[in-house]
TIPA-258738 format. One line per 8 residues: their letters; for each residue x, y, z of C-alpha. Coordinates in Angstrom, 2 decimals. Example, Ala and Ser with C-alpha at 12.3 -4.5 7.8 and 13.67 -1.06 7.14 Angstrom:
% residues 2
as	12.30:-4.50:7.80 | 13.67:-1.06:7.14 .
% end
This chain:
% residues 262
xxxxxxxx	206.27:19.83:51.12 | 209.06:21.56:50.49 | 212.36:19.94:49.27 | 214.29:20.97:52.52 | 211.57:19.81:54.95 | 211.41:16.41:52.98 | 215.23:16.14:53.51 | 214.44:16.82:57.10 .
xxxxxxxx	211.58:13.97:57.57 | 209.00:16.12:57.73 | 205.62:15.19:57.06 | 203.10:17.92:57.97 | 203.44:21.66:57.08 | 201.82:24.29:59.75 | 203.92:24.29:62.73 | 207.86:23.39:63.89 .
xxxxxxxx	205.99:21.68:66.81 | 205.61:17.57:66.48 | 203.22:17.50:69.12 | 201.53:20.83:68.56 | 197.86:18.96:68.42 | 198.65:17.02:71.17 | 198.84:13.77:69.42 | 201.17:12.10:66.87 .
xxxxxxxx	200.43:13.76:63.34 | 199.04:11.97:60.44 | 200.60:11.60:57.47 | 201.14:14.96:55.39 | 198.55:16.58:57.71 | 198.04:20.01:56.90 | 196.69:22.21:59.50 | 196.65:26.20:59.92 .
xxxxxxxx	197.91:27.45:63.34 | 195.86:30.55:64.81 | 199.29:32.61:65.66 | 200.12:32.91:62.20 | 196.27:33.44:61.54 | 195.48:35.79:63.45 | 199.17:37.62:62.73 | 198.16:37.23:59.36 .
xxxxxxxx	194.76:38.55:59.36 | 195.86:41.70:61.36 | 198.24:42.60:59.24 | 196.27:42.03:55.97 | 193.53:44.71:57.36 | 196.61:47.07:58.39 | 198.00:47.12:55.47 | 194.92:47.78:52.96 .
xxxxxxxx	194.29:50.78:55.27 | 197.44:52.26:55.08 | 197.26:51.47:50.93 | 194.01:53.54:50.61 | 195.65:55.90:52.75 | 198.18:56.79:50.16 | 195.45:56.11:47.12 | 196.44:52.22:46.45 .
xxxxxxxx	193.58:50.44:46.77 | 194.37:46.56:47.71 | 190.23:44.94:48.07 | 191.95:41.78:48.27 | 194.13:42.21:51.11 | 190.94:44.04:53.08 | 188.87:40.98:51.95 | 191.75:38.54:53.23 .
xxxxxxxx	191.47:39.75:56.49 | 187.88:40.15:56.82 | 186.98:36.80:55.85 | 189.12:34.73:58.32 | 187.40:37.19:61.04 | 183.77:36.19:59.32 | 184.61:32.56:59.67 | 185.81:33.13:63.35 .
xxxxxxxx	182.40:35.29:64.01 | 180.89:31.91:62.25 | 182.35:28.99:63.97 | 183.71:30.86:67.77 | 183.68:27.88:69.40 | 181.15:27.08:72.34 | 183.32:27.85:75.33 | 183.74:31.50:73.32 .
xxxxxxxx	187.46:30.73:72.25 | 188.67:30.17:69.11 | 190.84:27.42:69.42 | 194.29:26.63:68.36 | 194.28:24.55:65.06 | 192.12:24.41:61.98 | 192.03:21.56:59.16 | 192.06:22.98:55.84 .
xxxxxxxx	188.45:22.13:55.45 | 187.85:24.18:58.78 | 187.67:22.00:61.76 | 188.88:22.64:64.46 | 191.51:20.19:65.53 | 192.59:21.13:68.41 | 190.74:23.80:70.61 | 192.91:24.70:73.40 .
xxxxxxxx	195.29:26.76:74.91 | 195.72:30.72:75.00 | 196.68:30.81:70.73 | 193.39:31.57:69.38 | 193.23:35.01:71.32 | 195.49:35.94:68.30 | 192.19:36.44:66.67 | 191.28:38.68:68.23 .
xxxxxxxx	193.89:41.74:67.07 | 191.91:41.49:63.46 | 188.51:40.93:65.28 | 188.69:44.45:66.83 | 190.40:45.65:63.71 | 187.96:44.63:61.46 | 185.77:46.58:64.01 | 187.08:49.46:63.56 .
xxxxxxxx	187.24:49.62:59.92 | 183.69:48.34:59.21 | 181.82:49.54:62.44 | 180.05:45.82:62.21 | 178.69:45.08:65.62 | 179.33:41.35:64.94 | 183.10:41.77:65.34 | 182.97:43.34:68.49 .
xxxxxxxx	180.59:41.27:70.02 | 182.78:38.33:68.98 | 185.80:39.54:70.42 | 184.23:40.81:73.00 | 182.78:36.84:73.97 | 186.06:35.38:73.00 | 188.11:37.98:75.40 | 186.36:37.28:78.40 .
xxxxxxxx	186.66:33.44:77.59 | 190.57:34.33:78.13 | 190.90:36.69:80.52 | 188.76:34.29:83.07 | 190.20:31.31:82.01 | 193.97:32.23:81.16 | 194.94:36.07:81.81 | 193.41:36.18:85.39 .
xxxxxxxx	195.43:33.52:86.56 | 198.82:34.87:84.81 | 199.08:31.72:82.26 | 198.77:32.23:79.05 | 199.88:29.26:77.01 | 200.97:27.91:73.87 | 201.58:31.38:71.65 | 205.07:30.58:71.15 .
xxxxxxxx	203.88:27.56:68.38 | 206.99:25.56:69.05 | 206.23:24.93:72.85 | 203.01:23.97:74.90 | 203.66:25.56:77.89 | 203.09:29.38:79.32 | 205.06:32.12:77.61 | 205.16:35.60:76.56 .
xxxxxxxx	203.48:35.37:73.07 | 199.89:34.28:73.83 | 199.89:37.81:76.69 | 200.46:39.86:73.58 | 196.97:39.55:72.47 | 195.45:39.77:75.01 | 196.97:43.31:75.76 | 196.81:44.39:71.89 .
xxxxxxxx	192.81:43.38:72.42 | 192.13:44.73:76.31 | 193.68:48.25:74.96 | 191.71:48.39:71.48 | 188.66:47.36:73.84 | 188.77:49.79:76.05 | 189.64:52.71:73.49 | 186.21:51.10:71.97 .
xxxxxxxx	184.21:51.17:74.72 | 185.47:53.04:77.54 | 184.79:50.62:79.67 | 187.03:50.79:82.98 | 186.47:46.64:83.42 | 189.15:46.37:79.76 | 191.63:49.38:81.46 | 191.99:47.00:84.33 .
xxxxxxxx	192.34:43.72:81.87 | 195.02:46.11:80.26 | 196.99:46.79:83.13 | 196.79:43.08:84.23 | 198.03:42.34:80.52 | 200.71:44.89:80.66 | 201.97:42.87:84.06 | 202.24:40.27:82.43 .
xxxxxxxx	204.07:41.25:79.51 | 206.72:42.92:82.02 | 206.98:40.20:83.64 | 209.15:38.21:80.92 | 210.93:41.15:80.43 | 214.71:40.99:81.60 | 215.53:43.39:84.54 | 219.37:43.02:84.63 .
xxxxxxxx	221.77:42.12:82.14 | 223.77:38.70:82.41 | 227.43:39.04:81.23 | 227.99:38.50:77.62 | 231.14:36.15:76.25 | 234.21:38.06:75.98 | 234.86:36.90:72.34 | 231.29:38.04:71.54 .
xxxxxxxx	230.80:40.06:68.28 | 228.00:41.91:69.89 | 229.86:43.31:72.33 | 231.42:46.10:69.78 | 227.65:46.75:69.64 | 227.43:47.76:72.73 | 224.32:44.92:73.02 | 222.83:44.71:76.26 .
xxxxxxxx	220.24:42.20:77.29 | 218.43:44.31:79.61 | 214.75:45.21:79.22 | 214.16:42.19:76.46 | 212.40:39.75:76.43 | 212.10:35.81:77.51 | 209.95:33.71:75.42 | 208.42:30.58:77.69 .
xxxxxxxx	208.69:28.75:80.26 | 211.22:26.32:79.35 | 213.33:28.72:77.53 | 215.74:30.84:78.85 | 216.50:32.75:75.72 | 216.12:35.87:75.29 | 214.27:38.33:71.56 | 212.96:41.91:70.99 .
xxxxxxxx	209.78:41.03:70.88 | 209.50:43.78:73.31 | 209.06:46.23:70.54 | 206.21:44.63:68.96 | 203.95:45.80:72.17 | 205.60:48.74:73.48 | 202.91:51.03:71.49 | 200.42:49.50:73.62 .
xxxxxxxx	202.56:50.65:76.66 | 202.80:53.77:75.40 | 198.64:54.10:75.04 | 197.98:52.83:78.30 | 200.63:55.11:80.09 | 198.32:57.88:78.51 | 195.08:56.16:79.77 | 196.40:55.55:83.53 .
xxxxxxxx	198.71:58.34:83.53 | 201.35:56.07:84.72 | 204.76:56.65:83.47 | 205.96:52.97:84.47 | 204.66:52.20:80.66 | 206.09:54.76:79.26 | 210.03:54.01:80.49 | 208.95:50.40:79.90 .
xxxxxxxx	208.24:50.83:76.51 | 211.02:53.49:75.44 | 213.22:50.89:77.43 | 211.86:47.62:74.94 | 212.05:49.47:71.86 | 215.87:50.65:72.40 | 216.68:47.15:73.37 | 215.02:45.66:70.39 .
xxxxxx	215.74:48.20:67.74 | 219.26:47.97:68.50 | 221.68:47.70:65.93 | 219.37:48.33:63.07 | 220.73:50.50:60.79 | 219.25:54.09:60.51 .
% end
């Protein structure tokens, strides 16, 4: 471990959670989480695309992502989730919650790089294992890492993957599964802004809390995580014709790009 987590007691590496596998962790137990996973993965595949784009070829980032979606595609788990912890040696250690649908942004990005039917048909298993179990009955859990409980990050997914789905197939049933995704998502976003401190630095930023985001349940903070999504807004105000998702995202990516330089 590092020399500042040592200083700190710590004595796993792979999430700021103590109980994140629901039990007391083992002595320097090293796990992988499937936020950062799947984040990871996703962003791998983006990136070697937009390399070749501009004539940089990067195999090993394309291979990076691709082969934590061929072990998913391998080892999907038998209730069609992917669970939300792995052991280095690839168990799964704890199979749970709403985090492993962060698999499936590079699932359906691998998809559309390769044109592989296996990646689609495993996301495709995998989404309807969350929308039924999780999405449907507006609880998605366990996607903020830190805290076991419902929140804001596991619904990102689960829009990301109901949009790329139905771009895919054109299948009306993943337009609705968007919409119900985009719900929740504006659901934790703030529609008023509380009153800031006086002595605030922010205020000579003119910061505003209004149209950000919550993250959980038992958190009443408040991020820009907003902007990470609002793309996905933006695509499905196109698909619906709805401008709701249009002022919703323009509205999320002002309030989250603020005060970053131009």
């Amino acid at each position: 471990l590092p020399e500042w987590a040592s200083k700190l007691g710590l004595e796993k590496w792979g999430s700021h959670n103590a109980n994140y596998l629901l039990r007391p962790a083992k002595p320097r137990e090293y796990f992988l989480d499937c936020v950062n996973l799947g984040f990871g993965a996703y962003n791998y595949l983006i990136a070697s695309e937009l390399a070749e784009k501009i004539g940089k070829q990067k195999p090993t980032w394309r291979k990076l992502g691709l082969d934590a979606c061929n072990f998913f595609v391998d080892h999907i788990l038998p209730d069609g989730t992917f669970g939300k912890a792995w052991s280095l040696e690839g168990e799964c250690i704890q199979p749970g919650f709403t985090t492993g649908a962060f698999m499936l942004m590079p699932m359906l990005k691998a998809y559309r790089m390769t044109k592989e039917s296996k990646y689609l048909d495993t996301a495709r298993r995998a989404f309807k294992s969350y929308l039924e179990r999780d999405l449907d009955h507006f609880a998605c859990t366990s996607g903020a890492i830190d805290a076991d409980t419902v929140d804001r990050e596991a619904g990102v997914p689960m829009l990301i993957a109901a949009m790329d789905l139905y771009e895919i197939t054109n299948s009306k049933e993943y337009l609705r599964a968007t919409e119900l995704a985009a719900y929740y998502l504006a659901s934790w976003q703030w529609h008023y802004a509380p009153p800031l401190d006086p002595s605030s630095p922010i205020l000579k930023m003119n910061y505003d809390w209004f149209a950000g985001t919550k993250v959980d349940v038992i958190s009443q903070s408040q991020d820009p995580w907003g902007s990470l999504w609002a793309y996905v807004w933006l695509r499905l105000a196109k698909a619906t014709g709805q401008d709701i998702w249009r002022d919703r995202a323009i509205q999320c990516w002002r309030q989250g790009t603020h005060g970053i330089s131009d």
